[in-house]
C-alpha positions in Angstrom: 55.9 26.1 -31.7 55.1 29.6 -33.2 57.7 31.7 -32.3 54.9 35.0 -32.2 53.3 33.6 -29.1 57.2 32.7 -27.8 57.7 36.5 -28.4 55.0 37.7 -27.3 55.3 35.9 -24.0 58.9 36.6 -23.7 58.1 40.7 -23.9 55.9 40.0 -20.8 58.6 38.4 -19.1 60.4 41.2 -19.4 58.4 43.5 -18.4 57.3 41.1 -15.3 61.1 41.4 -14.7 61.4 45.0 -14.5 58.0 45.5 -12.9 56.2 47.0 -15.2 53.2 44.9 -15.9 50.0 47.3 -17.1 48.1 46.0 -19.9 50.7 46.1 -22.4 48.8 42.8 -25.2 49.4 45.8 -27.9 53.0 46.6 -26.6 53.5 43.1 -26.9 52.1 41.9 -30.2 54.0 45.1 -31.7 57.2 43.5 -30.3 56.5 40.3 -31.3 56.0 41.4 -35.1 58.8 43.6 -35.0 61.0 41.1 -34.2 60.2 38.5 -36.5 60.4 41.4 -39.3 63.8 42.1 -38.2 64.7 38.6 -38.2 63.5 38.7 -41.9 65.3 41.6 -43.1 68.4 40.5 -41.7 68.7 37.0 -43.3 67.6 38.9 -46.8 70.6 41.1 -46.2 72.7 38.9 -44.7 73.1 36.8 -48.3 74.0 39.9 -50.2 
């Protein structure tokens, strides 16, 4: 399973939740990306 789509569809979710569905594929690609970054950074980190 590649966990971009997961997060991807998981951001619309969200925003399904809260009722603020408009278009947002950009929104939710940046979220996506940002979040697997973050997941990168912190296990570098996290060994020091």
């Amino acid at each position: 399973m590649d966990p971009f789509i997961v997060l991807h569809e998981f951001y619309h979710c969200i925003r399904m939740f809260f009722m603020e569905h408009k278009g947002t594929e950009k929104k939710a690609d940046r979220f996506a990306l940002d979040f697997i970054k973050g997941y990168y950074l912190y296990k570098k980190y996290r060994k020091l």
